[in-house]
VOGU-3710 file (C-alpha; in Angstrom, 3 decimals, decimal comma):
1> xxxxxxxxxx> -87,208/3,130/59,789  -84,140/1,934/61,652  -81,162/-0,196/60,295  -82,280/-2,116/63,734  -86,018/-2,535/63,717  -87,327/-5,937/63,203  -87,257/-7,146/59,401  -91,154/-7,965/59,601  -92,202/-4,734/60,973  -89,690/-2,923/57,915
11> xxxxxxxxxx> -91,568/-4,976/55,400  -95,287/-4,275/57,507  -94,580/-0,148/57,029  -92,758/-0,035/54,231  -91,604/3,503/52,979  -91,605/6,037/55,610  -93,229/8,600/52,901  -95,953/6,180/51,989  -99,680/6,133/53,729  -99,939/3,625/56,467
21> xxxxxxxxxx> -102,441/1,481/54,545  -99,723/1,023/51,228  -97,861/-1,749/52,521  -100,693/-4,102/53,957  -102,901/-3,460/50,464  -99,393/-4,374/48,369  -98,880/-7,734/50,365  -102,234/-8,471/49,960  -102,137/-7,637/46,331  -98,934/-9,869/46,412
31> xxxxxxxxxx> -101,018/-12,919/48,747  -104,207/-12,861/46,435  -102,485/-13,255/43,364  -100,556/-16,532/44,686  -103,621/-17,755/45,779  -105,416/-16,917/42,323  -102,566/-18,789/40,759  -102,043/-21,483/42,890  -106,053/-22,260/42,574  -106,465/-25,796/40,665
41> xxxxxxxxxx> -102,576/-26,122/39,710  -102,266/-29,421/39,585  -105,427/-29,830/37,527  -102,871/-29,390/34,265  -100,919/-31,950/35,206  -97,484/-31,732/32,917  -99,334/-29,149/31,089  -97,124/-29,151/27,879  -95,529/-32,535/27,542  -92,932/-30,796/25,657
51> xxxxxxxxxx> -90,773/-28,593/27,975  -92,042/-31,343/31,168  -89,985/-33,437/29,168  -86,925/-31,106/29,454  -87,346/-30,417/32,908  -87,284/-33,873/33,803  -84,202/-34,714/31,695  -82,917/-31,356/33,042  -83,585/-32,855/36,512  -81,844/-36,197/36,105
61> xxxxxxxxxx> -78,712/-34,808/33,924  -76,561/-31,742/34,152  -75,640/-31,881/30,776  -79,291/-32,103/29,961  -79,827/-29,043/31,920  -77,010/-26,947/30,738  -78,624/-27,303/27,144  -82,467/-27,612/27,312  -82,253/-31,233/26,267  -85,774/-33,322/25,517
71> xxxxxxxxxx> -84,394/-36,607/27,085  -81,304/-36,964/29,668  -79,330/-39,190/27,440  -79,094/-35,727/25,468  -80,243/-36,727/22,288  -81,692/-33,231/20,806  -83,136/-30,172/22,459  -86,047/-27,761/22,996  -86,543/-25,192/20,437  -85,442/-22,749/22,313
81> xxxxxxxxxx> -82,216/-21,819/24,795  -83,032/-23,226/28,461  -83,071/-20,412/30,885  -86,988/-20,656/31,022  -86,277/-24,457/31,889  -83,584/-24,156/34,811  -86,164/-22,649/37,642  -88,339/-25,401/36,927  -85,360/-28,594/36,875  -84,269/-27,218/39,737
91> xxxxxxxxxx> -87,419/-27,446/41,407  -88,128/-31,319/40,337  -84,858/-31,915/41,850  -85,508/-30,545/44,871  -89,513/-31,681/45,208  -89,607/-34,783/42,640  -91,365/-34,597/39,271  -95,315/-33,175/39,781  -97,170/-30,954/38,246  -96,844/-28,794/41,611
101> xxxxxxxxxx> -93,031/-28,860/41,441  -92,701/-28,317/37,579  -95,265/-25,375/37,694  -95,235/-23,703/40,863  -91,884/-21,586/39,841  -94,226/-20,198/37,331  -96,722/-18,866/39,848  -93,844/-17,208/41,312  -92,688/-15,713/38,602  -96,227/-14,159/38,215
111> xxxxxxxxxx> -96,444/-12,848/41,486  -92,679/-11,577/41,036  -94,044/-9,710/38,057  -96,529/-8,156/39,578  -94,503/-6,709/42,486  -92,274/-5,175/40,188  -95,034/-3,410/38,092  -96,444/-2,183/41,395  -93,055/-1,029/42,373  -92,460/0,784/39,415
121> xxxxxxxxxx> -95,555/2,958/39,207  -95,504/3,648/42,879  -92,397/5,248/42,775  -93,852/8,046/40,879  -97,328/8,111/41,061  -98,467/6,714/44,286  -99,041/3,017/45,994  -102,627/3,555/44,637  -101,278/3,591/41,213  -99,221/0,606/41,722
131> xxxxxxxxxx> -102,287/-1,417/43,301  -104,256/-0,477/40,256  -101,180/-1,852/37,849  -100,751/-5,004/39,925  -104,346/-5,758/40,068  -104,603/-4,781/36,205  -101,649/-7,558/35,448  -102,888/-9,827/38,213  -105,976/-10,589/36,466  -104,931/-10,482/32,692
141> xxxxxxxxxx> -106,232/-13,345/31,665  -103,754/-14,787/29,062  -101,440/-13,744/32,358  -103,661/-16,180/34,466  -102,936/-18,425/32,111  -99,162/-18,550/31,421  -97,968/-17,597/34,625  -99,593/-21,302/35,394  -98,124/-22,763/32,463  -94,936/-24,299/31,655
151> xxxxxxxxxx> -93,840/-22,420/28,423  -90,524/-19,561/28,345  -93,511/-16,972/28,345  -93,566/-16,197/32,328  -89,588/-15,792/32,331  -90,262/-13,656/29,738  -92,593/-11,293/30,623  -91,089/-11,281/34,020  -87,725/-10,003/33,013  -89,200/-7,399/30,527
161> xxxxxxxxxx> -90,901/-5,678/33,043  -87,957/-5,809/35,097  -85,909/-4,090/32,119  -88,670/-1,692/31,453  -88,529/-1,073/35,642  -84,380/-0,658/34,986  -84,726/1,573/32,384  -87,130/4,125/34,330  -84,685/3,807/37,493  -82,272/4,858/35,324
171> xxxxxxxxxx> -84,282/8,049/34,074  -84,727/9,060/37,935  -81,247/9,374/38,950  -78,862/8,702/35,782  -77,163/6,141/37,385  -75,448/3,586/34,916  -75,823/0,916/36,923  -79,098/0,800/36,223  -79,081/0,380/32,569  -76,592/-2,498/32,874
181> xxxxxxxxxx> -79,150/-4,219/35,373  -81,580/-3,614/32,610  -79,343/-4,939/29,689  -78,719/-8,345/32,177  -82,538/-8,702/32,503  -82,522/-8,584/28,345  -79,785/-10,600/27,966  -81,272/-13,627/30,342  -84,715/-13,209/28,880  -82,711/-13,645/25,418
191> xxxxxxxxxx> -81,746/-17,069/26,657  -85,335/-18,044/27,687  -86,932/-17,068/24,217  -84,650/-15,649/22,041  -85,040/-12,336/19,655  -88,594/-11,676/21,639  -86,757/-10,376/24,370  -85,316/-7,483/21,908  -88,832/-6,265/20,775  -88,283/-3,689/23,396
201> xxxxxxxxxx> -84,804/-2,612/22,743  -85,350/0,222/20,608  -87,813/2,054/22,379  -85,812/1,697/25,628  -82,941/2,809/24,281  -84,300/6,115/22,787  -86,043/6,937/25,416  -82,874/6,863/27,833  -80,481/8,342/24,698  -83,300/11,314/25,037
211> xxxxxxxxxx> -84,760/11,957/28,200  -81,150/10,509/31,203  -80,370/13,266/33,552  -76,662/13,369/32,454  -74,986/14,595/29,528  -75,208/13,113/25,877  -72,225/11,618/25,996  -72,766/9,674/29,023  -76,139/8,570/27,970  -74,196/7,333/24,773
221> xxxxxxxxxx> -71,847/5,306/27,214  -73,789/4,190/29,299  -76,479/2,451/26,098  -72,906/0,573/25,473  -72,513/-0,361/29,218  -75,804/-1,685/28,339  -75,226/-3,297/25,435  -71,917/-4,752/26,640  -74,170/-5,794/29,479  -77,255/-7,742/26,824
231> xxxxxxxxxx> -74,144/-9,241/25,409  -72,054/-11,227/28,293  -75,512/-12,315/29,810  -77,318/-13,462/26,931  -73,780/-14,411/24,772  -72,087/-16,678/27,519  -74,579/-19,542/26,804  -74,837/-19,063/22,636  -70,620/-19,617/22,980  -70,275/-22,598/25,162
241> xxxxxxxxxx> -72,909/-24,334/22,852  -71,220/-23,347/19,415  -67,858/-23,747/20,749  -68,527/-26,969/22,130  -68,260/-29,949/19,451  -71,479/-31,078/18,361  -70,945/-34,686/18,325  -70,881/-34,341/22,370  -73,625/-32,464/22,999  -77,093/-32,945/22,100
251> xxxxxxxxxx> -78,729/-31,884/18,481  -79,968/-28,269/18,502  -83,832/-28,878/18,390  -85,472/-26,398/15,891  -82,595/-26,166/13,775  -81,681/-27,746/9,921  -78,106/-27,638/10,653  -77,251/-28,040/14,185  -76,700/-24,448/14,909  -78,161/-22,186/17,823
261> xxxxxxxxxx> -77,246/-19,136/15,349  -78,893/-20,798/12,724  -82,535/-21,617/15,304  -81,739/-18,014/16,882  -82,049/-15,985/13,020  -84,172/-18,532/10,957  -86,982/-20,554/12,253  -87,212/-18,311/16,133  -86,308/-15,036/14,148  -86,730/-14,110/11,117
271> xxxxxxxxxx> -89,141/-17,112/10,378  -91,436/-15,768/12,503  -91,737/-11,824/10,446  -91,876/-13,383/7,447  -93,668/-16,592/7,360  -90,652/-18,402/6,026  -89,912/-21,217/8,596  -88,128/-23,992/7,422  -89,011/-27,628/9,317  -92,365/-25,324/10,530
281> xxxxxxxxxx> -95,892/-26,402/10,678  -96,419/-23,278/8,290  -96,877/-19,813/8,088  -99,938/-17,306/8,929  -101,545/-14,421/7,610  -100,312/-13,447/3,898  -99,282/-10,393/2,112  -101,346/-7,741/3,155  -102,906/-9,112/6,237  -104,105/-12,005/4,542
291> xxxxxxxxxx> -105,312/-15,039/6,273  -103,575/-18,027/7,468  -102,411/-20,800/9,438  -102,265/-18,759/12,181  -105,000/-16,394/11,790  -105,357/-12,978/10,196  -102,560/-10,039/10,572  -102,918/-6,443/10,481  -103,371/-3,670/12,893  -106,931/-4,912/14,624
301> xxxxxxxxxx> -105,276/-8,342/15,380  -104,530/-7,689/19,267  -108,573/-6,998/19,174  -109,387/-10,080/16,947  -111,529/-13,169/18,081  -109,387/-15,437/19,051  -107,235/-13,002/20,623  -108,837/-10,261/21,967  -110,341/-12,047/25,205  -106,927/-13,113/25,713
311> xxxxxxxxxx> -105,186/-9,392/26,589  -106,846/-6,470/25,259  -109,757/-5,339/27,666  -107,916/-2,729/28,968  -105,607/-1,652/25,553  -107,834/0,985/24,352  -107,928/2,303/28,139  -103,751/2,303/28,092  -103,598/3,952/24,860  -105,878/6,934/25,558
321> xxxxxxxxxx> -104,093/7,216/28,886  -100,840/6,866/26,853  -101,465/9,786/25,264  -102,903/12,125/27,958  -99,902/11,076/29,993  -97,754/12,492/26,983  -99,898/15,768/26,607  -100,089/16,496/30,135  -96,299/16,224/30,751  -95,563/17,598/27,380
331> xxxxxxxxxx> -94,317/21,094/29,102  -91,784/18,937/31,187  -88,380/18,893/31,391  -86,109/16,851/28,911  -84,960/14,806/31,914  -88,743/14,109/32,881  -88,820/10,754/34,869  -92,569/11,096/35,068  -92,889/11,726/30,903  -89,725/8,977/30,865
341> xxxxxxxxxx> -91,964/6,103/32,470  -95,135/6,512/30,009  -92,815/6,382/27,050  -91,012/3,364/28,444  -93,817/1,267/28,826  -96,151/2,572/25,979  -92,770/2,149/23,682  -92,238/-1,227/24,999  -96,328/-1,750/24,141  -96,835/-0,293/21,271
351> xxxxxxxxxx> -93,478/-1,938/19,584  -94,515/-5,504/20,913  -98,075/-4,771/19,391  -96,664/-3,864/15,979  -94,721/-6,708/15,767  -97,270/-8,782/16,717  -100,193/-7,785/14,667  -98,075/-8,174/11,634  -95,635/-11,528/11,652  -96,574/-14,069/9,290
361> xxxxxxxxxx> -95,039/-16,828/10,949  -96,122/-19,171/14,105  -98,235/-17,362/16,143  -100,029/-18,560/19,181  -102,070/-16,151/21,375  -100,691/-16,728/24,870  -97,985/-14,841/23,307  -99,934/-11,949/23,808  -98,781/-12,268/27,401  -95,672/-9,833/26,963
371> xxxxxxxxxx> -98,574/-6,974/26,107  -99,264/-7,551/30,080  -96,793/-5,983/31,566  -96,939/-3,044/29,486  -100,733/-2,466/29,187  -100,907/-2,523/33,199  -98,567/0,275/34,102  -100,057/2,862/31,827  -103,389/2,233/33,367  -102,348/2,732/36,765
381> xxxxxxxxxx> -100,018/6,073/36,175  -102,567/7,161/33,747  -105,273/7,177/36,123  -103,858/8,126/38,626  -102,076/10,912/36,996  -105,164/12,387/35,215  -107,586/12,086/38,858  -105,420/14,219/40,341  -106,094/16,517/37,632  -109,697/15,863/37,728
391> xxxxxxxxxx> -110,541/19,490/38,223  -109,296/20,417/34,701  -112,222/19,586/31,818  -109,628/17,937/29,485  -108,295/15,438/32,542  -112,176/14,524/33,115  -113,064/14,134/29,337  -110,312/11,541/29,241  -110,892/9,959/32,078  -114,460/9,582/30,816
401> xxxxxxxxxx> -113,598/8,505/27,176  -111,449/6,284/28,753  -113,908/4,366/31,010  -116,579/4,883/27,696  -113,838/2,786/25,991  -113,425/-0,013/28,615  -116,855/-0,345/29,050  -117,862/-0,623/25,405  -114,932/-3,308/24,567  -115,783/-5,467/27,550
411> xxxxxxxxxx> -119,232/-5,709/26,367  -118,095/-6,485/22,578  -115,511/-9,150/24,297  -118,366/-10,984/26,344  -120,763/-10,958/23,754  -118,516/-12,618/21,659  -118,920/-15,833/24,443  -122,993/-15,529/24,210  -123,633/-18,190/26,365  -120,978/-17,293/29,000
421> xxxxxxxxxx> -122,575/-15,409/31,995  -124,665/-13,248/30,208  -125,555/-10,875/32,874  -122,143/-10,189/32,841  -122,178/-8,179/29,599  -124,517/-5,551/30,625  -123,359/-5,128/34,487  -119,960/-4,345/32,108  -121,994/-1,858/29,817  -124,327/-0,178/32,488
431> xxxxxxxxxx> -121,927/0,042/34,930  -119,299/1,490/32,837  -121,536/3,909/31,290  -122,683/5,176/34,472  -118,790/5,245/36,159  -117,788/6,847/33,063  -120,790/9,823/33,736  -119,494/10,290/37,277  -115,751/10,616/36,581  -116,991/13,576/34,077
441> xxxxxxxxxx> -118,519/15,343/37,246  -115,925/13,422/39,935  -114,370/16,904/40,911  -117,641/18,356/41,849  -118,548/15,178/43,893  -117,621/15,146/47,925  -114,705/13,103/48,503  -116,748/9,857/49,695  -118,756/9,907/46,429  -115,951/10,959/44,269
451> xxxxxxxxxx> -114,530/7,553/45,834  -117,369/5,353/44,887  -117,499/6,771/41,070  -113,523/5,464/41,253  -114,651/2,157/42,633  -117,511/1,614/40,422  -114,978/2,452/37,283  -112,274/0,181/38,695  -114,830/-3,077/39,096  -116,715/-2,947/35,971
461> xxxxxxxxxx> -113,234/-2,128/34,227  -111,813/-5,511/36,032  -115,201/-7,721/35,675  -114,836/-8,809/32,307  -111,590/-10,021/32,620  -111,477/-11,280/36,135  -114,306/-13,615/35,372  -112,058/-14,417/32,255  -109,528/-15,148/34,320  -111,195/-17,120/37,138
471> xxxxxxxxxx> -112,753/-19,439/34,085  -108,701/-20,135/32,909  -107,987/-21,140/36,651  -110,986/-23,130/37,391  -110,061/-25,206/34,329  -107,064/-27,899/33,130  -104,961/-26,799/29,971  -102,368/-29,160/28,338  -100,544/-29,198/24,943  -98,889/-26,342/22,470
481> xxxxxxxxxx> -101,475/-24,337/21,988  -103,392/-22,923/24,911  -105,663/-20,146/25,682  -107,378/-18,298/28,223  -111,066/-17,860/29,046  -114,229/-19,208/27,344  -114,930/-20,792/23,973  -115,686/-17,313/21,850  -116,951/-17,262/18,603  -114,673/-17,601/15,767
491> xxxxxxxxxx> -111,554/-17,944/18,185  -110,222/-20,442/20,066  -110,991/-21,853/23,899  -112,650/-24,095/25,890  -114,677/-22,922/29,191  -117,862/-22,778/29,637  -120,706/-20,781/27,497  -119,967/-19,534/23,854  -120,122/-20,765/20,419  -116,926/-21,368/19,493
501> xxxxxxxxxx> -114,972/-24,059/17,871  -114,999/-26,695/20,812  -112,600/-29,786/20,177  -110,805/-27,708/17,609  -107,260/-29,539/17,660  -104,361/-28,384/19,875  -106,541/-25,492/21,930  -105,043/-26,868/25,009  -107,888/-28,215/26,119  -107,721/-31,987/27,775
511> xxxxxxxxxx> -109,811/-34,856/26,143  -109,424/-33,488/22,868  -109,328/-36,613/21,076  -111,482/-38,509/19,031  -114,024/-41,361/20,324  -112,216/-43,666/21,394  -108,825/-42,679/21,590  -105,798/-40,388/20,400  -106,254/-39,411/15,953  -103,487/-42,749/16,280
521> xxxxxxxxxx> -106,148/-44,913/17,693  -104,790/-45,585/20,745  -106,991/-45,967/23,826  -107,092/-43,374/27,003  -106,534/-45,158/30,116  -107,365/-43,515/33,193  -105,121/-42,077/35,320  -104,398/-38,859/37,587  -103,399/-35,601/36,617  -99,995/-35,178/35,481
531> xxxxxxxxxx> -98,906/-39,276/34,958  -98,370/-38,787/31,482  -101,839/-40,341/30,718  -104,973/-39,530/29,071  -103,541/-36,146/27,431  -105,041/-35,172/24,407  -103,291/-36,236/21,043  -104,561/-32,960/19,300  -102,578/-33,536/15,372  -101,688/-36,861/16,293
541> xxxxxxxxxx> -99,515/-35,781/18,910  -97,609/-32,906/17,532  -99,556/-30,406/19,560  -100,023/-32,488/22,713  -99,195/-35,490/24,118  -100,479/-39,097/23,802  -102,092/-41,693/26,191  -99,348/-44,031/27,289  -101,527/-47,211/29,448  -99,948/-49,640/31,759
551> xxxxxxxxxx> -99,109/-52,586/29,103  -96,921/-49,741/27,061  -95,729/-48,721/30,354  -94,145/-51,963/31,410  -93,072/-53,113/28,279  -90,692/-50,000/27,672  -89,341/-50,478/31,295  -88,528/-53,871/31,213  -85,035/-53,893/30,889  -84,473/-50,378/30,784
561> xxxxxxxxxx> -81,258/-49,729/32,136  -79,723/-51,987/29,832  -80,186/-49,185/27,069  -79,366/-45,410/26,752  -83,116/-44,859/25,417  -85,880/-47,026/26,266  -87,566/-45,876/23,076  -87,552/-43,616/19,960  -90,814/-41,612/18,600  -91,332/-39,493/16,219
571> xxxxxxxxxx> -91,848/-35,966/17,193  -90,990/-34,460/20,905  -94,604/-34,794/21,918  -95,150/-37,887/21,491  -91,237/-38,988/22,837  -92,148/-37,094/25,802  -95,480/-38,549/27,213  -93,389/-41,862/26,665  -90,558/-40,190/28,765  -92,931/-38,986/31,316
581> xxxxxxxxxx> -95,000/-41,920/31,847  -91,800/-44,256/32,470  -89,333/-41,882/33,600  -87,023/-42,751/31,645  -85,187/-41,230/27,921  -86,952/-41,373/25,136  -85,643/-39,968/21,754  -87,786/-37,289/19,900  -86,781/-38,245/16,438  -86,343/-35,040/14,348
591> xxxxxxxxxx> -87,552/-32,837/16,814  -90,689/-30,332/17,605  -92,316/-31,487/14,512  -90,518/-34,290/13,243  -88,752/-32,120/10,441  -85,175/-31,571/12,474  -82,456/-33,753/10,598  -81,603/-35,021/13,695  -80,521/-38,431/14,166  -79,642/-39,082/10,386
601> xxxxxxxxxx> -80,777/-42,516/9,086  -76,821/-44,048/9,681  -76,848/-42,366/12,901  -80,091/-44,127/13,834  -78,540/-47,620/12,210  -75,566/-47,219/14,628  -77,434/-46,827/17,974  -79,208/-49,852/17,298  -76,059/-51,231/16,122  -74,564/-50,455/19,578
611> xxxxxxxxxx> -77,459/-51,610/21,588  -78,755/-47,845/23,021  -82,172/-48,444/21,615  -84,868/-50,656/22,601  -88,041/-49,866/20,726  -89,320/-47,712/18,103  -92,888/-46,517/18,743  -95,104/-46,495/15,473  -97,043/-43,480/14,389  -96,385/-40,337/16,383
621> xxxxxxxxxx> -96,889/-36,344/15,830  -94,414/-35,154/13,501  -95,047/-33,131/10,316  -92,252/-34,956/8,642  -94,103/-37,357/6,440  -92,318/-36,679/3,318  -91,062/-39,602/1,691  -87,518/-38,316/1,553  -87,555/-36,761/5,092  -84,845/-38,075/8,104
631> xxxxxxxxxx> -88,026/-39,474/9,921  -89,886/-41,215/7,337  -86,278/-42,745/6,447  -85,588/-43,940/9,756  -89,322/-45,241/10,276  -89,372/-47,102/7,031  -86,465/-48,921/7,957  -87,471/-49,599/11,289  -90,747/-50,901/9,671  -88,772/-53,414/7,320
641> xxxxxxxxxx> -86,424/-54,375/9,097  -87,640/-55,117/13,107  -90,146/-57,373/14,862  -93,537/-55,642/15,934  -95,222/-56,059/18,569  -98,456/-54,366/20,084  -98,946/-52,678/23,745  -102,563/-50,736/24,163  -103,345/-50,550/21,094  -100,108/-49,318/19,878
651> xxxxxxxxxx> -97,368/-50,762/17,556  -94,022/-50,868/18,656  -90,638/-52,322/17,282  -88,145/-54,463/19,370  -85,005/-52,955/18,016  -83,364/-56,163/19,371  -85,131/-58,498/17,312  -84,739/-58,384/13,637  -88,000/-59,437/11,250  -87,584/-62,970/9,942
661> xx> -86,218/-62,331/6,024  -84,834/-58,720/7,190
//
């Protein structure tokens, strides 16, 4: 290729080195998964009320955007930092506030993902590798899921894989440059979901301290160029916010005492190991892998029910390649770039896995999108690497044991969804069984057939969760708590086929509600995807949103630019369907779950005092009940003290109009 030849024929043909077919397949790769994501988009409308919300604050206010607030008045923010947020405020700015414009940076985040998985393995072990990675992540189907979804989880996963990319550039050529790329991809994914993004850290950093082509002590140097590097890009942000005075800037949501630091190491860090979260719904699994809130910990909990459809058809595959990769590159050199990549990614897997399988705190199972990016790549090189080796018996066993292992899980998965496509099960089984057979003989076949018995392994390997994955995008999914794929038995979901727990609260799944309206009674008017009506009101609201009709509508917008907030709710859920619905700020009193000490009863007193309030909506999601909690403090005043009145079925209070005798 020429500095001079046409840009679209550079991008047609790609690397001179490369077959001719390598570039069309990888664009197609690239096409087919925007398609696959862009399939039914809309269908989710604002998807999680929670961060829509924030984008459309973020989309009205800069100030709202620079922190990740829940309303554009800046009242209190997201749980989280706001990076995740930005792409999609930015969007609604540009396109107005849809579901399209909210979620379609997530799509592209997906598809970003996946062409930097497939660029990664190509580089040293063929485009056919990197299709088979791509095409692994592609149709993940907890990946399906988020990289449609409006949670920090597709930032996330994307800049991982870009670190874990960084890393193994660095490993080819020693370059430091590299490694601080890789430390700014940490550092931003830092500010979209905190101490997840450092999961990684220490296996990336021991593999480059062990296996850089450059002495020790520039490795050492260059881990604090990349250190230096997490630092500035994740650090600027935590600064400005606890620098800047808190009475000008909006509460930190998530928080007891106003304090990123405090969000960052307690109730997003440490919270989440241990189980002890302060203003939390509650913990999970107990001491010794006991059970709890959020299901069962120990080392088989990547495989469990509710979680194993979600991510791990293909982990018992990676692992056994995982270790072949090791053993057949154990011979290499120290500065092995081929050895370097499979310790990158299975570190970065089998660290994210540990972690995983044994917090006690909040757990949800889409977070078992981060595995993606990992779990892909050492399929692809570890096929790819042990076919070429297909002549030797050991490369063969594996490859069979491997395929024996894919098959048998995929069957175990489906069967756990009985009633979902149960043909599928045994075309997985049979299939697998027989690919597995032919891969033992696949040296001794003639290319063509040698071919098919690769083909045959790669479809039944994909079936199971392809069809997974086509259910997730054929299907709506709103609230907290999603997940991908059928209803399975004693797990979560809610597509066609299986005996699960259907209607089981905050699944994600719309028209979750009871007959006849939301757990607070209030009716579900109808009304199209994404208008901040009819979501479910899974926990009263603090997992999802709530119905807001057309009387509610109008009665919160008449007048509304006379006031800073048109309304105040407890809990962000149920503040932000309000927000949604009328456009304009609502305030999420105490936060997430209601529990945040955030506006304090006297606070509250003095923005009625001043006029910024108009009503106080009755009822609402939060968890903070407790007599002596900030919200039950601020609602029992409200309750004593103001004039109700009734819109849809729901009780609100003029903040205007004092009771007669208050």
């Amino acid at each position: 290729m020429t500095v001079h030849e046409p840009f679209v024929r550079r991008l047609w043909r790609g690397r001179p080195e490369d077959p001719r077919w390598a570039r069309p397949a990888f664009l197609a790769l690239l096409l087919a998964t925007l398609l696959l994501y862009l399939v039914n988009l809309s269908a989710s409308g604002y998807a999680n009320s929670f961060y829509s919300a924030a984008v459309q604050a973020g989309s009205r206010s800069w100030k709202a955007f620079f922190f990740g607030s829940l309303d554009a008045a800046n009242a209190i923010t997201v749980d989280k930092p706001p990076a995740a947020l930005w792409p999609m405020a930015l969007s609604v700015r540009l396109f107005g506030l849809h579901s399209w414009a909210i979620l379609l940076p997530e799509v592209l985040m997906g598809v970003g993902t996946v062409a930097v998985v497939y660029g990664s393995v190509r580089r040293r072990f063929g485009p056919g590798a990197g299709l088979i990675a791509g095409a692994v992540l592609a149709l993940t189907p907890v990946a399906a899921l988020m990289f449609r979804f409006n949670n920090p989880d597709a930032m996330l996963a994307l800049l991982m894989a870009a670190a874990c990319s960084l890393v193994i550039r660095s490993l080819e050529d020693g370059r430091t440059r590299w490694i601080v790329w890789a430390g700014v991809a940490i550092g931003f994914a830092f500010l979209a979901k905190t101490l997840q993004a450092f999961l990684i850290l220490p296996p990336l950093a021991l593999v480059h301290a062990v296996c850089a082509p450059v002495p020790l002590r520039r490795r050492v140097g260059q881990l604090a160029a990349g250190l230096a590097a997490i630092v500035v890009s994740g650090g600027w942000w935590v600064a400005v916010v606890e620098l800047w005075p808190a009475s000008s800037r909006p509460y930190i949501g998530g928080s007891q005492d106003n304090s990123f630091l405090e969000l960052t190491f307690g109730y997003n860090g440490l919270g989440r190991l241990n189980g002890d979260e302060t203003g939390s719904v509650g913990g999970g699994g107990g001491p010794g892998g006991g059970g709890g809130a959020w299901g069962e910990t120990g080392w088989d909990r990547m495989f469990g029910s509710a979680i194993g459809g979600q991510i791990s058809w293909l982990i018992p595959a990676a692992l056994i390649l995982l270790a072949a990769g090791l053993v057949a590159t154990r011979k290499a050199e120290r500065a092995s770039a081929t050895r370097g990549a499979f310790l990158v990614w299975g570190g970065a897997l089998l660290t994210t896995m540990l972690v995983f399988s044994y917090m006690r705190g909040i757990f949800h199972e889409y977070y078992t999108v981060a595995l993606a990016p990992y779990v892909a790549p050492l399929v692809g090189m570890g096929a790819a690497l042990l076919w070429e080796r297909r002549g030797r018996t050991w490369a063969a066993l594996t490859l069979t044991a491997a395929m024996t292992a894919t098959a048998a899980w995929g069957y175990v998965l489906l069967n756990r969804s009985s009633g979902y496509q149960p043909w599928l099960k045994w075309l997985v089984l049979v299939g697998g069984l027989a690919a597995a057979l032919g891969l033992l003989f696949a040296a001794r076949l003639g290319r063509r057939l040698a071919l098919a018995v690769a083909g045959l392994a790669l479809v039944t390997a994909l079936a199971g969760p392809a069809a997974y994955t086509l259910t997730t995008v054929g299907e709506a999914h709103t609230g907290s708590i999603v997940t991908a794929g059928p209803t399975v038995t004693g797990g979560r979901g809610g597509g066609p086929g299986g005996g699960g727990m259907p209607g089981r609260l905050g699944q994600g799944r719309p028209n979750q509600n009871p007959p006849g309206g939301t757990p607070d009674g209030m009716p579900l008017p109808d009304g199209p995807p994404g208008d901040g009506r009819g979501a479910g009101g899974g926990m009263g609201g603090l997992l999802d949103g709530v119905g807001v009709g057309d009387e509610a509508e109008e009665l919160l917008e008449d007048d509304a630019r006379a006031y800073t907030w048109v309304a105040a709710a407890v809990g962000a859920q149920n503040a932000a369907s309000y927000q949604l619905a009328t456009g304009d700020p609502v305030m999420a009193i105490g936060g997430f779950n209601g529990t945040d000490p955030s506006p304090t009863l006297a606070q509250f007193k003095k923005y009625v005092a001043d006029g910024d309030l108009h009503y106080f909506i009755a009822g609402g999601g939060g968890m903070g009940g407790a007599s002596d909690s900030t919200s039950s403090r601020i609602s029992s005043w409200v309750q004593d003290t103001f004039t109700a009145v009734t819109a849809d079925g729901t009780t609100f209070y003029d903040l205007t109009k004092p009771a007669s005798g208050s």
